[in-house]
N, CA, C and O atoms as a GROMACS GRO file, in nm:
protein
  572
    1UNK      N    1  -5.663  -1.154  -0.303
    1UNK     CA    2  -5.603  -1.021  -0.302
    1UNK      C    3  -5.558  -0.980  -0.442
    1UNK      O    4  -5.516  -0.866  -0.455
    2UNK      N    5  -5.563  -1.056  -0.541
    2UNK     CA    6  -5.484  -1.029  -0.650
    2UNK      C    7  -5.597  -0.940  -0.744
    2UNK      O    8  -5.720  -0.945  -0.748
    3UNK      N    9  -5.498  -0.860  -0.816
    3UNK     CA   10  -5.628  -0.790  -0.892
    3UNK      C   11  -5.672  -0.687  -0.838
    3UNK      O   12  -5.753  -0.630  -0.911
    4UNK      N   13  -5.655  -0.640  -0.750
    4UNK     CA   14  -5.734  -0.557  -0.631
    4UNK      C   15  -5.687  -0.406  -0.670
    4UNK      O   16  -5.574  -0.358  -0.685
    5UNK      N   17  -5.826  -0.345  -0.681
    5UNK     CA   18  -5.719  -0.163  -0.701
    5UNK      C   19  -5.757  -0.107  -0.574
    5UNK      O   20  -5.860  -0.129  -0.512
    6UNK      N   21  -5.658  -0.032  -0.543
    6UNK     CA   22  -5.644   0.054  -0.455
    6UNK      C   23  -5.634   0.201  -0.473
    6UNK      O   24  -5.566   0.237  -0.569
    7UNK      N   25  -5.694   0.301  -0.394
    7UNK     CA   26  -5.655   0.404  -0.349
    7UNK      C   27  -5.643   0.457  -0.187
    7UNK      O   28  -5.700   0.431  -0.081
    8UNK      N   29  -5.562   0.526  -0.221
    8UNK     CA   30  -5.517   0.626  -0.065
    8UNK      C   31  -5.473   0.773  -0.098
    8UNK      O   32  -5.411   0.816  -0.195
    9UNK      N   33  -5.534   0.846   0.031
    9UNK     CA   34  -5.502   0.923   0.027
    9UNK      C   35  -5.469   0.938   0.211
    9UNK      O   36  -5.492   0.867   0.309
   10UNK      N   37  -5.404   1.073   0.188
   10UNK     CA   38  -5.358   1.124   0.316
   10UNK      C   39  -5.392   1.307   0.389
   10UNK      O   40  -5.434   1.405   0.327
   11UNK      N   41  -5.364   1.300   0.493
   11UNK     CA   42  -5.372   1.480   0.479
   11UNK      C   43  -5.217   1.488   0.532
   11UNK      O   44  -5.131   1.400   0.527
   12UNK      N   45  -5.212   1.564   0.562
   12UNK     CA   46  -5.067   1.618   0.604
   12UNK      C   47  -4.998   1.569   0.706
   12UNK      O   48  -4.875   1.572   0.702
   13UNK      N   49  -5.079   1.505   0.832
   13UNK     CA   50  -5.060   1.476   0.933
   13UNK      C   51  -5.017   1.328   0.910
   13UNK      O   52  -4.943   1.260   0.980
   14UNK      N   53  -5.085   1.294   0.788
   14UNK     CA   54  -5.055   1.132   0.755
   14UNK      C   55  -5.007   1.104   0.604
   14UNK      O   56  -5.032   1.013   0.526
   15UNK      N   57  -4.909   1.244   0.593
   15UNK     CA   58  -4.858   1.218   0.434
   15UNK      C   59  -4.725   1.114   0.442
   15UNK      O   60  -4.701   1.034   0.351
   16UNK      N   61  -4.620   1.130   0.592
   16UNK     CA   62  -4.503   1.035   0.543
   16UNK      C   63  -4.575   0.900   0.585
   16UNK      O   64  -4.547   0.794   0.529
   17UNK      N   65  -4.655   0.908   0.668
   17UNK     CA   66  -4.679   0.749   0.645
   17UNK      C   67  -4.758   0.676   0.512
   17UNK      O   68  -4.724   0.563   0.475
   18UNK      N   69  -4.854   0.743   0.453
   18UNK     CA   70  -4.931   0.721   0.315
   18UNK      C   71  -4.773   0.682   0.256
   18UNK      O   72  -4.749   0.564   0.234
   19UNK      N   73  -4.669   0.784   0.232
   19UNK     CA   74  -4.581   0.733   0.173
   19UNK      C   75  -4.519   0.591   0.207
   19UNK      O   76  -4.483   0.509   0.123
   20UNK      N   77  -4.513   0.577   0.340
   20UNK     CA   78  -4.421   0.439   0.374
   20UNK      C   79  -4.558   0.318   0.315
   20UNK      O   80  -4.534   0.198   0.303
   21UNK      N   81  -4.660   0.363   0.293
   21UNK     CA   82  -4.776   0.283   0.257
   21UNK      C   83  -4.755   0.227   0.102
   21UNK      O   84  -4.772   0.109   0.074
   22UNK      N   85  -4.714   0.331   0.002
   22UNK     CA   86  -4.736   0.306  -0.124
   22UNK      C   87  -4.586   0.199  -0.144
   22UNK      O   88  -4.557   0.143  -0.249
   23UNK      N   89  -4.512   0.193  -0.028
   23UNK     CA   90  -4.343   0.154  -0.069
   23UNK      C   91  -4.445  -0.039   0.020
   23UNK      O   92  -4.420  -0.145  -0.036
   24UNK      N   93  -4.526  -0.038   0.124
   24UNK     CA   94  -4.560  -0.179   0.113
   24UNK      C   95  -4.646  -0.218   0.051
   24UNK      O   96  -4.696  -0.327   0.079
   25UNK      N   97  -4.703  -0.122  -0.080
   25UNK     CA   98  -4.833  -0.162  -0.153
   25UNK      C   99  -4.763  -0.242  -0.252
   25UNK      O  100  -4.801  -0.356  -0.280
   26UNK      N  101  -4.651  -0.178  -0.314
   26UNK     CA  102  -4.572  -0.202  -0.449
   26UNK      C  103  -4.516  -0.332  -0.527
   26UNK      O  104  -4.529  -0.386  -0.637
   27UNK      N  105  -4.445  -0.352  -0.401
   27UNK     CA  106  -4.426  -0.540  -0.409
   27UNK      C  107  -4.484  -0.667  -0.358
   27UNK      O  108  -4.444  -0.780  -0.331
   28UNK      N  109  -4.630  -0.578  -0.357
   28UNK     CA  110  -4.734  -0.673  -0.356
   28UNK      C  111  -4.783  -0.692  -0.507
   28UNK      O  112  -4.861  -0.775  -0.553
   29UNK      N  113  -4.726  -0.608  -0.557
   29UNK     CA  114  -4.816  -0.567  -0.716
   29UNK      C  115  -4.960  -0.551  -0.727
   29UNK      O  116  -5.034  -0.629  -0.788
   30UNK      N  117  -4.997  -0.440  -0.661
   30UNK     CA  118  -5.164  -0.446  -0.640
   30UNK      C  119  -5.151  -0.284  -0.742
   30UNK      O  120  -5.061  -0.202  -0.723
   31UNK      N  121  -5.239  -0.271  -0.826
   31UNK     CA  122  -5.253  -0.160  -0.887
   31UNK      C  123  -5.320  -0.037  -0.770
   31UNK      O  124  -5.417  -0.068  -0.700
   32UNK      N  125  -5.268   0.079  -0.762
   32UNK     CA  126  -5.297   0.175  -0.641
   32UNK      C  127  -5.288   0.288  -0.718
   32UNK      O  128  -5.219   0.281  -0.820
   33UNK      N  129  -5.365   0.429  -0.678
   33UNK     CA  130  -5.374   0.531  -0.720
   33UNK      C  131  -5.377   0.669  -0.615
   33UNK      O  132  -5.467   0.699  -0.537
   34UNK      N  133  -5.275   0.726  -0.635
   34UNK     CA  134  -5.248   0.837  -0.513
   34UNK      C  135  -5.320   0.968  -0.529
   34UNK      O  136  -5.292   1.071  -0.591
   35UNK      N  137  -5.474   0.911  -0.414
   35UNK     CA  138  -5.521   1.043  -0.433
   35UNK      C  139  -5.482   1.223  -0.385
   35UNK      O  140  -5.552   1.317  -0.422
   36UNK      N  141  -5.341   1.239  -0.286
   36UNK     CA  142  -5.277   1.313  -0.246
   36UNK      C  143  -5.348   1.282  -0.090
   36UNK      O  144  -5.447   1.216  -0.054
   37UNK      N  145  -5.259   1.353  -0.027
   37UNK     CA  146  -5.186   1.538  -0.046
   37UNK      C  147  -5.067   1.480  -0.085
   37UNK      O  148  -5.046   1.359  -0.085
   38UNK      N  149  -4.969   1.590  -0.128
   38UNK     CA  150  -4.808   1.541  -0.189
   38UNK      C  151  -4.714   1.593  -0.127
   38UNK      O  152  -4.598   1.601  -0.166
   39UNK      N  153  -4.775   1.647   0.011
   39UNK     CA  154  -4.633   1.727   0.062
   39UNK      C  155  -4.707   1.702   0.186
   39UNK      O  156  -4.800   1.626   0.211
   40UNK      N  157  -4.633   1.797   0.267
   40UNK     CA  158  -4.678   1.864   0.439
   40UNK      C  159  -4.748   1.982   0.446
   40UNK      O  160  -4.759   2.038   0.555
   41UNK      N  161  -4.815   2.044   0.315
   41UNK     CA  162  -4.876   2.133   0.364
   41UNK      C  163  -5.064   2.109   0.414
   41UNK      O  164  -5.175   2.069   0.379
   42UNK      N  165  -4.995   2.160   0.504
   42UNK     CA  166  -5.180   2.113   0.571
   42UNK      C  167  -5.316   2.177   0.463
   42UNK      O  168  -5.332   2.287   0.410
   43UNK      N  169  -5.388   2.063   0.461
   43UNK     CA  170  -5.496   2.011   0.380
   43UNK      C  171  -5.659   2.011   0.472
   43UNK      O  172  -5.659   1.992   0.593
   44UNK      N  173  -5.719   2.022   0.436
   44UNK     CA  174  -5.852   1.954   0.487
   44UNK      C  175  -5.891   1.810   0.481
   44UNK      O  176  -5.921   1.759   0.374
   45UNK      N  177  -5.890   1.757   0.571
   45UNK     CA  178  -5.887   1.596   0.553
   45UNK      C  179  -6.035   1.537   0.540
   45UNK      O  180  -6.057   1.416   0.552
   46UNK      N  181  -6.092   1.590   0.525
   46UNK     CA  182  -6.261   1.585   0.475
   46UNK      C  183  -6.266   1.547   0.324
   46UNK      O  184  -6.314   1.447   0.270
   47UNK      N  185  -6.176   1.698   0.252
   47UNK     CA  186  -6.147   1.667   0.134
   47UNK      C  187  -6.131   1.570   0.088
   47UNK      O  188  -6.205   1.523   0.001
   48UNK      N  189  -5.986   1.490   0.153
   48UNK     CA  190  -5.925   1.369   0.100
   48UNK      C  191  -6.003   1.241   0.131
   48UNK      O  192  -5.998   1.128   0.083
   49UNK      N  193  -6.072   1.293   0.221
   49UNK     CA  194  -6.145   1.136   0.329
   49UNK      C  195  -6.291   1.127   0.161
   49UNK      O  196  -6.313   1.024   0.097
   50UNK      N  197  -6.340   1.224   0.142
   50UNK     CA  198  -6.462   1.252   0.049
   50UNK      C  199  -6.382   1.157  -0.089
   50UNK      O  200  -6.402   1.045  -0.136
   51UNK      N  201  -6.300   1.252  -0.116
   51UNK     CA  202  -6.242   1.182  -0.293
   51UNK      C  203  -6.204   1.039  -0.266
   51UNK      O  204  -6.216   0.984  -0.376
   52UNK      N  205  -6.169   0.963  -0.191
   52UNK     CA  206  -6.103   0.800  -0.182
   52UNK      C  207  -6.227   0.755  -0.160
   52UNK      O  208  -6.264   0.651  -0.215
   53UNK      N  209  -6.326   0.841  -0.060
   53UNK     CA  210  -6.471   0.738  -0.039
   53UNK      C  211  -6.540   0.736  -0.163
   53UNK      O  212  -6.590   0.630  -0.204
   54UNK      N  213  -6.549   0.861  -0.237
   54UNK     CA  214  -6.638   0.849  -0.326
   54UNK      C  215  -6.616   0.755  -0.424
   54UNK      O  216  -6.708   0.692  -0.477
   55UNK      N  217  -6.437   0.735  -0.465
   55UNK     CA  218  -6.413   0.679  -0.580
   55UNK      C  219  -6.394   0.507  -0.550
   55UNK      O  220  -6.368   0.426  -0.638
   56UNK      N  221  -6.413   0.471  -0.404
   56UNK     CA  222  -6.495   0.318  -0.399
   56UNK      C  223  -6.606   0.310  -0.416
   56UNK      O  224  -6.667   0.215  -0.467
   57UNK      N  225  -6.657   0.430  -0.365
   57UNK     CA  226  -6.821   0.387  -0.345
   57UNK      C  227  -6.853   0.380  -0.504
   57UNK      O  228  -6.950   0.310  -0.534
   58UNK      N  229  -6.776   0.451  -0.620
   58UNK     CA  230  -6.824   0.461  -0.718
   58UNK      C  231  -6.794   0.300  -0.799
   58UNK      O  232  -6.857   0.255  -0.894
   59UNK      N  233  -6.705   0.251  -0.742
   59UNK     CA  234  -6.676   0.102  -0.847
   59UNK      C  235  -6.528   0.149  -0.889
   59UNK      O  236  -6.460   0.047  -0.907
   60UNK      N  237  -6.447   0.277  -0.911
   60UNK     CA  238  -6.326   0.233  -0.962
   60UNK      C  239  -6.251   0.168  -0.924
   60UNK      O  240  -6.188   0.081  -0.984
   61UNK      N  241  -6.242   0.214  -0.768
   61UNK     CA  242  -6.149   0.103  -0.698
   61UNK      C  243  -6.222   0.057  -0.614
   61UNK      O  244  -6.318   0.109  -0.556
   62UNK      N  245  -6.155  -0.100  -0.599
   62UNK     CA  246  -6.214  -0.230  -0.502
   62UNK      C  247  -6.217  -0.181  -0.337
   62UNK      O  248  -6.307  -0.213  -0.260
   63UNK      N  249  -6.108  -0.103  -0.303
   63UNK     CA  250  -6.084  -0.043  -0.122
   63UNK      C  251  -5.982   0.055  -0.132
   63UNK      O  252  -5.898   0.058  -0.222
   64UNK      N  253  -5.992   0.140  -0.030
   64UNK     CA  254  -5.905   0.273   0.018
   64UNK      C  255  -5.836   0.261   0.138
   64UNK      O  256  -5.880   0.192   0.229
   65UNK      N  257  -5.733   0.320   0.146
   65UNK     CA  258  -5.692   0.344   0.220
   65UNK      C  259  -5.635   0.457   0.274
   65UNK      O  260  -5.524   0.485   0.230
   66UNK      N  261  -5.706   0.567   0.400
   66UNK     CA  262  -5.696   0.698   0.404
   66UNK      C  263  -5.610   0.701   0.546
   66UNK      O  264  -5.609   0.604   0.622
   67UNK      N  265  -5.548   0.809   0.568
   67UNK     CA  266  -5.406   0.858   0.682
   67UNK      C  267  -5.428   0.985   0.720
   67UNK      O  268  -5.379   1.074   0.651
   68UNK      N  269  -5.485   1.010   0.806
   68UNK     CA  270  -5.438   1.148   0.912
   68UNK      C  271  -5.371   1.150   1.019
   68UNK      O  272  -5.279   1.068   1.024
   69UNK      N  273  -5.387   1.220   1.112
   69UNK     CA  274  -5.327   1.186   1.270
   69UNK      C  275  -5.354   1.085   1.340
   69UNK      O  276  -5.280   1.007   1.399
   70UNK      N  277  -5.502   1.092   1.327
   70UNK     CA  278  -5.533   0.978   1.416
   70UNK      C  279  -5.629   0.857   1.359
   70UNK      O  280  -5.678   0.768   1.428
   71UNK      N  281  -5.648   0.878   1.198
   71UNK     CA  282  -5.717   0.798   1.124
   71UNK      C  283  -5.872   0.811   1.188
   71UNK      O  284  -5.968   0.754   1.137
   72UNK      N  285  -5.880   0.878   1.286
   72UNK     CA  286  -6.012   0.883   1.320
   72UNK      C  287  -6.121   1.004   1.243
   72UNK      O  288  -6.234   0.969   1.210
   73UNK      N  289  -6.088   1.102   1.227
   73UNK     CA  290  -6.145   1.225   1.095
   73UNK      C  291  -6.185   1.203   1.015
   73UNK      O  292  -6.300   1.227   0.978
   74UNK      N  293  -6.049   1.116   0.932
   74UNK     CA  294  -6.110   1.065   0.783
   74UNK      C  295  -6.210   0.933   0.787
   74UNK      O  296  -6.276   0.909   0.686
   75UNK      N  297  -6.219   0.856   0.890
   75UNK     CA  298  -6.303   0.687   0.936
   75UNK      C  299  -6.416   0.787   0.977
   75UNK      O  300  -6.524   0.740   0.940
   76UNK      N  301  -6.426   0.866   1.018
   76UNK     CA  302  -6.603   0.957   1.021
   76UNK      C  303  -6.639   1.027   0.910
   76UNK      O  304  -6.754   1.010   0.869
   77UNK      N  305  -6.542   1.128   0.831
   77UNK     CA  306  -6.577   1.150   0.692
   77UNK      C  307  -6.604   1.072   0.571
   77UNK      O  308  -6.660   1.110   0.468
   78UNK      N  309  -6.547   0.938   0.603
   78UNK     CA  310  -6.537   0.831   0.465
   78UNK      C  311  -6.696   0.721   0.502
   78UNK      O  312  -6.748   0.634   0.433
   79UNK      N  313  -6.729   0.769   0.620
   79UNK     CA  314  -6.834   0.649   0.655
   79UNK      C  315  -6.982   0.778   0.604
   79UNK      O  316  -7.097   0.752   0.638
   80UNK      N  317  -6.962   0.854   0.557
   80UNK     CA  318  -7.106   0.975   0.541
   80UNK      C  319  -7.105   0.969   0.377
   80UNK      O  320  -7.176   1.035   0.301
   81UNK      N  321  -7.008   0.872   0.346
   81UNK     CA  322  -7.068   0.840   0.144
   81UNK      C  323  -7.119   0.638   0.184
   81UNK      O  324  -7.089   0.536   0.246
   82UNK      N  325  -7.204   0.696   0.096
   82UNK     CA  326  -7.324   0.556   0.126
   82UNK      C  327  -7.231   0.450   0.066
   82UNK      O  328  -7.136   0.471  -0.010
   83UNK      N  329  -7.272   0.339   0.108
   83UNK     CA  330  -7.182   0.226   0.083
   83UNK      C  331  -7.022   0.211   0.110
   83UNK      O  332  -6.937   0.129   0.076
   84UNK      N  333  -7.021   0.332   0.188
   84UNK     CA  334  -6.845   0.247   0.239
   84UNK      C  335  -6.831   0.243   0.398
   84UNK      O  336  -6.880   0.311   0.488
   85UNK      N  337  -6.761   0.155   0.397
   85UNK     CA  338  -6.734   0.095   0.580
   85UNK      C  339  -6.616   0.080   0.603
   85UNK      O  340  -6.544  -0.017   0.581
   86UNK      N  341  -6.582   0.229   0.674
   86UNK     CA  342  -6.455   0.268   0.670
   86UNK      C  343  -6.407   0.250   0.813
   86UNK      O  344  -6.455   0.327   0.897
   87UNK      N  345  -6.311   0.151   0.855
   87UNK     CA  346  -6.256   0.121   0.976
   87UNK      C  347  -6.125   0.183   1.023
   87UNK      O  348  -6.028   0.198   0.948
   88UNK      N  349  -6.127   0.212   1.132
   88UNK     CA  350  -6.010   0.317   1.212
   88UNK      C  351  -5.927   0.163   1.271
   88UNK      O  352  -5.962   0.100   1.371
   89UNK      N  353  -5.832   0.133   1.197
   89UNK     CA  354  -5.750  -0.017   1.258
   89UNK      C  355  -5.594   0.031   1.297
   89UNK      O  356  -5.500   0.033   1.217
   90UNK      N  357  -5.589   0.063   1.416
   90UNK     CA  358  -5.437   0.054   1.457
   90UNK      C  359  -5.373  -0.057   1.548
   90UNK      O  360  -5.302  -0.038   1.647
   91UNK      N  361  -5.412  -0.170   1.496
   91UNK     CA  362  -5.386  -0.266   1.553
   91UNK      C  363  -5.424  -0.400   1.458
   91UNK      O  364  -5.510  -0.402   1.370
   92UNK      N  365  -5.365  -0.475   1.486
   92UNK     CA  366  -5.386  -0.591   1.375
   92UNK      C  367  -5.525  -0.676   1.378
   92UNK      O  368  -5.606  -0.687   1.286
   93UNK      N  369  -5.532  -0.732   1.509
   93UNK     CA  370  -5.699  -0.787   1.556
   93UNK      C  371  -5.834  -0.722   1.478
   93UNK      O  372  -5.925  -0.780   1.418
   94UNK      N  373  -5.810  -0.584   1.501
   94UNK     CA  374  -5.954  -0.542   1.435
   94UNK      C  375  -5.927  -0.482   1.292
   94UNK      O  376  -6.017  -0.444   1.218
   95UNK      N  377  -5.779  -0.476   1.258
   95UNK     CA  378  -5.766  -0.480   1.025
   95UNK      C  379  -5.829  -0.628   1.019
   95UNK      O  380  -5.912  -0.648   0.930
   96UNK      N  381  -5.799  -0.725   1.099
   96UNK     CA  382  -5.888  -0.882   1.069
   96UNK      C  383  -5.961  -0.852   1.044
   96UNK      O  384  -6.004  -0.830   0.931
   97UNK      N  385  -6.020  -0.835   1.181
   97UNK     CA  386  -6.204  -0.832   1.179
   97UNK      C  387  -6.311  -0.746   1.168
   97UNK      O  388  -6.428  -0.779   1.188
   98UNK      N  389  -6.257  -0.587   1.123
   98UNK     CA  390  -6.300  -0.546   1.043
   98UNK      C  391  -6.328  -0.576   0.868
   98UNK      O  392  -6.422  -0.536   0.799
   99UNK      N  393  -6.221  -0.653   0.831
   99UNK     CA  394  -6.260  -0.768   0.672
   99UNK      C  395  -6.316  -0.859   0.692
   99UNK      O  396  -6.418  -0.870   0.624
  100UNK      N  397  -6.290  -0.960   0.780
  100UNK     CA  398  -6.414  -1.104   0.764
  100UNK      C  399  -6.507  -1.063   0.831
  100UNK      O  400  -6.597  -1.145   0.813
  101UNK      N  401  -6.563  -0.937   0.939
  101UNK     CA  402  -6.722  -1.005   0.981
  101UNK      C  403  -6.792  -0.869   0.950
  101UNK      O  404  -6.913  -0.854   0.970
  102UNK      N  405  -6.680  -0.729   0.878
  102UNK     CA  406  -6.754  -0.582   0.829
  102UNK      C  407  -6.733  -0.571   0.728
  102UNK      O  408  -6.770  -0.462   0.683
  103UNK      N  409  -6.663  -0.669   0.624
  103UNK     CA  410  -6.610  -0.613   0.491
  103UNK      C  411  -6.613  -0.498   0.468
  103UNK      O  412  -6.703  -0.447   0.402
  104UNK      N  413  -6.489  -0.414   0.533
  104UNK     CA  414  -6.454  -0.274   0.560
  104UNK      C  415  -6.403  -0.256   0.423
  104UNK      O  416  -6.308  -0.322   0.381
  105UNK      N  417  -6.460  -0.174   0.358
  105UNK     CA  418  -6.368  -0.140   0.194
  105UNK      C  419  -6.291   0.004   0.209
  105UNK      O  420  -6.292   0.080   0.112
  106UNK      N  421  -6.232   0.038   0.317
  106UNK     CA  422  -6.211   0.151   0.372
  106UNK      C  423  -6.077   0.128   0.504
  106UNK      O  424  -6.108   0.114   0.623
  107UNK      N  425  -5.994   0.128   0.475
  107UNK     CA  426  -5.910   0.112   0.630
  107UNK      C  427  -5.827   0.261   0.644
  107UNK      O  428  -5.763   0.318   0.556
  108UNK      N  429  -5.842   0.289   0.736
  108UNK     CA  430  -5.749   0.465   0.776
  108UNK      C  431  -5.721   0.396   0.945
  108UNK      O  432  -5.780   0.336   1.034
  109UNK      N  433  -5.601   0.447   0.913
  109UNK     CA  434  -5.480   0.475   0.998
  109UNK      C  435  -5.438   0.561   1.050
  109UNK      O  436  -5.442   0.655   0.971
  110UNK      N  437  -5.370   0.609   1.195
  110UNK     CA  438  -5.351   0.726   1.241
  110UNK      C  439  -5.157   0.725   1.248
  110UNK      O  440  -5.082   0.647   1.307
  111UNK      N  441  -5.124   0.852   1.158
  111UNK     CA  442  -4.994   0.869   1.122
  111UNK      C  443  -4.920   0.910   1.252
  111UNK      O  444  -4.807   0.878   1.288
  112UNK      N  445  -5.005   0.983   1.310
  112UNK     CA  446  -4.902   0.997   1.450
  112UNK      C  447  -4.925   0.937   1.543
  112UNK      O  448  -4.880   0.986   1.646
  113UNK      N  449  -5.019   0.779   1.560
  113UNK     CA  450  -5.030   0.689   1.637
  113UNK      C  451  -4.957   0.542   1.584
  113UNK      O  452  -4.944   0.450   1.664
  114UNK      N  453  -4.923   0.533   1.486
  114UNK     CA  454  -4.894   0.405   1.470
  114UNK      C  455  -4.746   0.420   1.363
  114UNK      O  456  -4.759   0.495   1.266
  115UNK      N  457  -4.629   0.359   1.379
  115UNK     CA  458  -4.534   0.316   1.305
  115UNK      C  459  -4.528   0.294   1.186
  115UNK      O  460  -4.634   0.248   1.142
  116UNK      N  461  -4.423   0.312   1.089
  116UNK     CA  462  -4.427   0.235   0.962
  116UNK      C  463  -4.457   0.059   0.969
  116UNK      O  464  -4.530  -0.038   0.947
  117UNK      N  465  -4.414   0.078   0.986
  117UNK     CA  466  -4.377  -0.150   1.066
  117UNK      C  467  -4.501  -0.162   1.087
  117UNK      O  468  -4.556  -0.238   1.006
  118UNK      N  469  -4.557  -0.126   1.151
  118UNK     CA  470  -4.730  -0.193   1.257
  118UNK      C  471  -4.820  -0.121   1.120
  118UNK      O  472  -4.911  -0.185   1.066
  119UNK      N  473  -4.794  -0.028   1.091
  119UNK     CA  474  -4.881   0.001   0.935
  119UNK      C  475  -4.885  -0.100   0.841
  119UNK      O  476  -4.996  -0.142   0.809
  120UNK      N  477  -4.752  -0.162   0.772
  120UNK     CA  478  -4.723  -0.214   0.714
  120UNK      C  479  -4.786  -0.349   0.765
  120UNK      O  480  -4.901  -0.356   0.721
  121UNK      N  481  -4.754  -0.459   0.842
  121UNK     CA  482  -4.813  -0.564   0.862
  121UNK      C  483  -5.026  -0.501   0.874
  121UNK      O  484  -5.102  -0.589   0.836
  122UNK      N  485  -5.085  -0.386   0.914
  122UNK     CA  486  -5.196  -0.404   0.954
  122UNK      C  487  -5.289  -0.442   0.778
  122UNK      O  488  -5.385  -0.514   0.750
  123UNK      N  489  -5.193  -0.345   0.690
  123UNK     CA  490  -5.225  -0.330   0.583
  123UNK      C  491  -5.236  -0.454   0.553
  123UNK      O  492  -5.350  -0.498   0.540
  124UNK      N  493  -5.101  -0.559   0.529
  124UNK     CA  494  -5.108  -0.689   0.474
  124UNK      C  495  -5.230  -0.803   0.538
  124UNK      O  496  -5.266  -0.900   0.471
  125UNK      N  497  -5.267  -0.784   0.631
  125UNK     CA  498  -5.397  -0.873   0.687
  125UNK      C  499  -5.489  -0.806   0.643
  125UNK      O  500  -5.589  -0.872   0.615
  126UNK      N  501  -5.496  -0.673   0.621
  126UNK     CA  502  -5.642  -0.637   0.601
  126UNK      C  503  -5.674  -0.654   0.453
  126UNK      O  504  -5.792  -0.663   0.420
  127UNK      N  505  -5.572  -0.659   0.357
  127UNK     CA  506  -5.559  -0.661   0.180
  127UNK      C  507  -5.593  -0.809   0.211
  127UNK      O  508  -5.702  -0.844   0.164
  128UNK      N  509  -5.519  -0.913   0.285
  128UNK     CA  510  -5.569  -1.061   0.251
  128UNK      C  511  -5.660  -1.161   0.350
  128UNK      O  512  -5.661  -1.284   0.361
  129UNK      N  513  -5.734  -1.057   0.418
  129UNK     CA  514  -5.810  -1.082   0.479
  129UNK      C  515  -5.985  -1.115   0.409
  129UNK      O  516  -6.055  -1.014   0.399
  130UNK      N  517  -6.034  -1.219   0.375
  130UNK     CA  518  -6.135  -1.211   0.279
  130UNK      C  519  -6.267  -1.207   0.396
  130UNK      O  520  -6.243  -1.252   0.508
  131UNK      N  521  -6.411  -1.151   0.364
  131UNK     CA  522  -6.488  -1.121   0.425
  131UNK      C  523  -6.554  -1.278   0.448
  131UNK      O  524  -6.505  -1.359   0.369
  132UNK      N  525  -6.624  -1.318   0.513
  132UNK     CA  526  -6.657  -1.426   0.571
  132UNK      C  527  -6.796  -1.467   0.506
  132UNK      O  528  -6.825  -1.579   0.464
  133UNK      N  529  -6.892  -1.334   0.508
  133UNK     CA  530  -7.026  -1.371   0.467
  133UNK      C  531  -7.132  -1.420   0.586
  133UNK      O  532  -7.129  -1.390   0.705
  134UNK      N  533  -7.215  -1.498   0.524
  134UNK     CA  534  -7.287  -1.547   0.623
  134UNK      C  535  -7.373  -1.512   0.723
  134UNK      O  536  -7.481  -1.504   0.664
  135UNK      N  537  -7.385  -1.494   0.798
  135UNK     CA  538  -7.462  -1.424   0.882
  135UNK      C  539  -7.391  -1.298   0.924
  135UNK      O  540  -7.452  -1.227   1.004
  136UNK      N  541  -7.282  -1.264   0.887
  136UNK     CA  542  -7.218  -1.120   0.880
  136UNK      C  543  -7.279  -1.067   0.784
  136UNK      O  544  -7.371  -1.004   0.836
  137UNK      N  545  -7.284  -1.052   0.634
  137UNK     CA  546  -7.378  -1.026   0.549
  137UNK      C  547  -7.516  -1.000   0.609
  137UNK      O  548  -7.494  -0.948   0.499
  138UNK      N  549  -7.584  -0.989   0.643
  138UNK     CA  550  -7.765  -0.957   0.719
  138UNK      C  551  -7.675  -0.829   0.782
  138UNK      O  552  -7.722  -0.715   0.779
  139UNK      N  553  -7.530  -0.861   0.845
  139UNK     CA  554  -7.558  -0.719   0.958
  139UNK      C  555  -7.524  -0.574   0.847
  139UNK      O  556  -7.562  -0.458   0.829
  140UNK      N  557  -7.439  -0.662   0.801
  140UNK     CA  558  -7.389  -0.555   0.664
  140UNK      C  559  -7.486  -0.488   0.607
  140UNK      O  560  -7.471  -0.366   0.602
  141UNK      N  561  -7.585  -0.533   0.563
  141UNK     CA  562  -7.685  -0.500   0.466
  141UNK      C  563  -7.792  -0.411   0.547
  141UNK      O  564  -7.884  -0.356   0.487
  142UNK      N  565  -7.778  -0.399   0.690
  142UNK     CA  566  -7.898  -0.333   0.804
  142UNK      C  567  -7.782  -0.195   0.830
  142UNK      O  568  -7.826  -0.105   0.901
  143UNK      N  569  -7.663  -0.182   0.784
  143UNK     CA  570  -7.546  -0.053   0.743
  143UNK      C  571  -7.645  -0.018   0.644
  143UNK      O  572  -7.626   0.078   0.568
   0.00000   0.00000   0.00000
């Protein structure tokens, strides 16, 4: 996990939780970059889902992490830029196993489905969750 850059972004629906996000990114010391929104005013979450996908898919940062209502919007907008595998995890089981058997470089969350607390731990398994390889790799590569 060390070393690892991050970005997130949010839309409106998932701006206070993005925030409670950057407060459990911090004292992890992982370098992170806030692609917005910065308030509550409602946004297009396409927008935000597009700029965090593009700027993994491009190499700046290692994984994203995007927040709307239901994390489900931006996990269909972030999966239509080639090379990212963006998982909808509101629950801890599949932030796992979406990293060891999808190496998801993409996790979104739904702000008005899930807690600060249950955010916070899904995040920490999915940041030190390492991908497995192996015959997961073949399925990856047929993405």
């Amino acid at each position: 996990m060390k070393n690892l850059k991050i970005v997130i972004g949010s839309d409106h629906a998932g701006f206070e939780l993005k925030e409670k996000v950057k407060q459990t990114i911090e004292p992890i010391k992982l370098e992170y970059y806030d692609m917005g929104t910065f308030d509550k005013t409602p946004v297009d979450y396409p927008i935000i889902a597009k700029g965090v996908a593009a700027s993994v898919a491009d190499g700046k940062f290692d994984r994203g992490i995007i927040i709307c209502g239901s994390g489900v919007g931006v996990a269909m907008s972030a999966n239509k830029i080639a090379g990212i595998r963006a998982a909808n995890c509101n629950e801890l089981y599949c932030a796992k196993m979406s990293r060891l058997h999808n190496d998801a470089n993409i996790l979104t969350l739904g702000g008005r489905v899930i807690g600060e607390d249950l955010a916070a731990e899904i995040i920490k398994v999915w940041l030190e969750t390492e991908f497995e390889g192996g015959r997961h790799q073949r399925r990856i590569d047929m993405i």
